[in-house]
N, C-alpha and C positions, 0 to 999 in steps of 0.2 A: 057426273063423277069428276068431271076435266073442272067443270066449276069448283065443288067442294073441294079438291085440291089445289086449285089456285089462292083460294077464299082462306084456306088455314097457313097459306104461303105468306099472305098477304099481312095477317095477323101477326104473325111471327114477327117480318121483319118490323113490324109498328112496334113492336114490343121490344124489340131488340133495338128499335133507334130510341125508344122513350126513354131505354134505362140507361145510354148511353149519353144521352145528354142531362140525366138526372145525375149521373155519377159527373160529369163534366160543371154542372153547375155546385156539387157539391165540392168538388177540387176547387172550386172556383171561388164558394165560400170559404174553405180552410183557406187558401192564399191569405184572402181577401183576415180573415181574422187573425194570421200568422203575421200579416203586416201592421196589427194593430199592436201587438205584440213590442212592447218597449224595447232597444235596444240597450246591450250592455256594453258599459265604456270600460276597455280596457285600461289597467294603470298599470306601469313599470315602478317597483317599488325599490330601492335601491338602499339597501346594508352593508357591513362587511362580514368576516369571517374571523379575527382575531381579538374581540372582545371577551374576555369570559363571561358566561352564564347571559350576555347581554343579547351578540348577534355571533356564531359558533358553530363551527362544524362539531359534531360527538364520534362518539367511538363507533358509530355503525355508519359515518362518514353522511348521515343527514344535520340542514342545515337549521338550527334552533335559537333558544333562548328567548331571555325577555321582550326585547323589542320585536323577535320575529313572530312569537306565539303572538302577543295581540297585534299586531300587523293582520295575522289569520282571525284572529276572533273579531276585530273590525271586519275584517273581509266577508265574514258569514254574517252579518249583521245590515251588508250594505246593498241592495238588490240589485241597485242601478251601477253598481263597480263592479271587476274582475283584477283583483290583485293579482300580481306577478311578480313574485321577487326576486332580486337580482344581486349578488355580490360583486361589491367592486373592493380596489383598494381605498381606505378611508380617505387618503388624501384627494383622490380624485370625486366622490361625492356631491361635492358642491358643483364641481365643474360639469360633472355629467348631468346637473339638474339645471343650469342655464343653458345648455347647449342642446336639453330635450332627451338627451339620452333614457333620463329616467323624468318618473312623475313627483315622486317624492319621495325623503331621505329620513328614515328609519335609523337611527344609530345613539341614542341620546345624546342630541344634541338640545344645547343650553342655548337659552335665547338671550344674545346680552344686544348691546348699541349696534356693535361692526355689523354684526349679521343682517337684526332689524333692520339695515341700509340698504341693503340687498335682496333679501329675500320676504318671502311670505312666512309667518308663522302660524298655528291654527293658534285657537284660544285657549279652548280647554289642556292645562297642563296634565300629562300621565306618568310624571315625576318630579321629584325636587335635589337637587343636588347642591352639596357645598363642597366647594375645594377648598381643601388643606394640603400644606406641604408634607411631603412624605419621605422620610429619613430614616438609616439605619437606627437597630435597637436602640445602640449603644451611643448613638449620638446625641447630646444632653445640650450643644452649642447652638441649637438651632432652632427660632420658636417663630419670627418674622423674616419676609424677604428683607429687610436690610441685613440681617443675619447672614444672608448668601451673595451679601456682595464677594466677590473677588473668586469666588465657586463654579461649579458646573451645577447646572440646575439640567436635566433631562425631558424633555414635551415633544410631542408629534406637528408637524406643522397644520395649519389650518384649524387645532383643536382651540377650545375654549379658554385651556390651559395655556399653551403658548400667547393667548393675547394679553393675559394676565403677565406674564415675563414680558412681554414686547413692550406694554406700556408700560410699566415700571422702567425698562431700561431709558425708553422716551428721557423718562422725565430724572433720569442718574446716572446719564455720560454710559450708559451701557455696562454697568457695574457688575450686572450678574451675565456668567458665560452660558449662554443658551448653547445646548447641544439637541440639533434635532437630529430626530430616528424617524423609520422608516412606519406609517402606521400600521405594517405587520408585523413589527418586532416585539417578541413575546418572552426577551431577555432583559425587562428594565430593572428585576426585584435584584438580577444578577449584578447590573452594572453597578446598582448603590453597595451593596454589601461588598463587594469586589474593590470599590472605593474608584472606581474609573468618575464616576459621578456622584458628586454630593445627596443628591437632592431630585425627587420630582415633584409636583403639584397632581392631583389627582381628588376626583369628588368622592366623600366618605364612606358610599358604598361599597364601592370597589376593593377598597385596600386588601377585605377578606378575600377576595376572588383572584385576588395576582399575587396574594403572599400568603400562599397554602401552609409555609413552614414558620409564620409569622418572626419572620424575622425582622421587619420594619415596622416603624410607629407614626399615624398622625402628629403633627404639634403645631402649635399653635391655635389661632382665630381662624374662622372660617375667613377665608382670602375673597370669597366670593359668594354666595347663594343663589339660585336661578329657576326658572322652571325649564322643568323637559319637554319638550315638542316635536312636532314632524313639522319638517321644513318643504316650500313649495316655489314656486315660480313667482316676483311679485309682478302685480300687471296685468294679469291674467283672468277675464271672467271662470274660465272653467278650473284655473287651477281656485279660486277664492270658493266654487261651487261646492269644488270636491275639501277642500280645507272645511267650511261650513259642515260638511253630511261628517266628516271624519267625527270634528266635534260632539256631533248629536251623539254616535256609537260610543264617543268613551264617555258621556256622561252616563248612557246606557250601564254602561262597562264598571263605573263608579257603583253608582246604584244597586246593583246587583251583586256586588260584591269581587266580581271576578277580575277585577282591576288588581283589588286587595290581595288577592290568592294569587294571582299571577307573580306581584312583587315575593311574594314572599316565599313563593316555590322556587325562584330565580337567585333572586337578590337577598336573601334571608331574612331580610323585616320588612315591613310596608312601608316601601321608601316615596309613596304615590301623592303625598301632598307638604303643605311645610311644618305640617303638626309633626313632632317628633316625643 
């Protein structure tokens, strides 16, 4: 009797160490295949917030618009990244993307020489912009920057726009009066019509988005043309890796149409290549 209860004592514990170490060896396989498991690279995505229909806070106090939607539709597109987007002020951008703060800069920005010096650009463009000068209705005097010598012309520092004034004054004694503003100032349709400022430079999209009551006009030749990009680190194997994957998404993004849709839900026409 003292045997056959020893004997099913015996069993038991064999039975309870087998499944014990079967369950150990099977935590041991999940490890073991959770570490095969690719990791995901975080990226700091870096926009602002006083762009209209561009990069924007809305009435329900979330942060949107064109460049931020496909910012996100790249994002779901890319397995090995984890977008994170982050608002700064516009002027500070560039500086927070050489000093690491961010990964990359989300804000239509135009790829001209200065930058190309500096930084990284991807390839594939997911817009096209021309800057023209932009002038009250009723103002008929004004069609070329030589037209705005001796004027205020109005531009944000660091933008596209102000290098287009900066090299022109270069090269004519400083003839047009550059007034820079704050790139969260969201008073410029005021200042031209008010007559504090002539004039500003802006690419053709936009005009409809900051002058809801149309009361300014395009004139002239396009000052400039460009393609739109996301800017990155230059130097950098992982930032040229992640510029490289970006590209693949928005030919994706081309293709499929929803590059198309996106401009035009935003920006009102498909302002996505330099077919017009």
């Amino acid at each position: 009797m003292k045997k056959a209860f020893f004997l099913s004592i015996a069993i038991i514990l064999t039975l309870t160490l087998a499944g014990c170490g079967s369950n150990k060896n099977n935590a041991g396989s999940e490890a073991a295949s959770g570490n095969e498991s690719k990791a995901v690279t975080k990226i700091v995505v870096g926009t602002g917030t006083q762009f209209p229909n561009v990069c924007f806070i809305d009435e329900n106090g979330k942060l949107t618009g064109f460049d931020v939607e496909l910012v996100r539709e790249i994002d779901k597109r890319l397995a090995d990244y984890e977008f994170d987007i982050q608002t700064l002020e516009f002027t500070n951008l560039l500086l927070s993307l050489e000093t690491k703060k961010i990964d990359l800069v989300a804000h239509e920005m135009e790829k001209n020489p200065e930058r190309e010096e500096k930084y990284l650009f991807n390839k594939e463009p997911y817009a096209h912009w021309r800057n023209k000068i932009i002038v009250a209705k009723d103002n008929d005097s004004v069609q070329t920057l030589d037209d705005l010598k001796g004027k205020k012309v109005l531009t944000t520092a660091t933008s596209a726009q102000s290098t287009i004034l900066e090299n022109y004054n270069k090269e004519n004694n400083n003839a047009i009066e550059i007034v820079y503003q704050n790139g969260g100032a969201n008073d410029t349709v005021a200042q031209v019509t008010s007559g504090r400022v002539d004039a500003f430079l802006a690419a053709d999209f936009t005009l409809s988005l900051v002058d809801t009551k149309q009361e300014l006009k395009a004139v002239g030749p396009a000052l400039s043309e460009a393609d739109i990009l996301f800017m990155f680190r230059k130097n950098d194997p992982d930032q040229q890796k992640l510029s490289d994957a970006v590209d693949g998404a928005i030919k994706e993004l081309k293709a499929d149409g929803t590059l198309a849709k996106l401009s035009s839900e935003w920006l009102g026409n498909d302002f996505t290549s330099e077919e017009k």
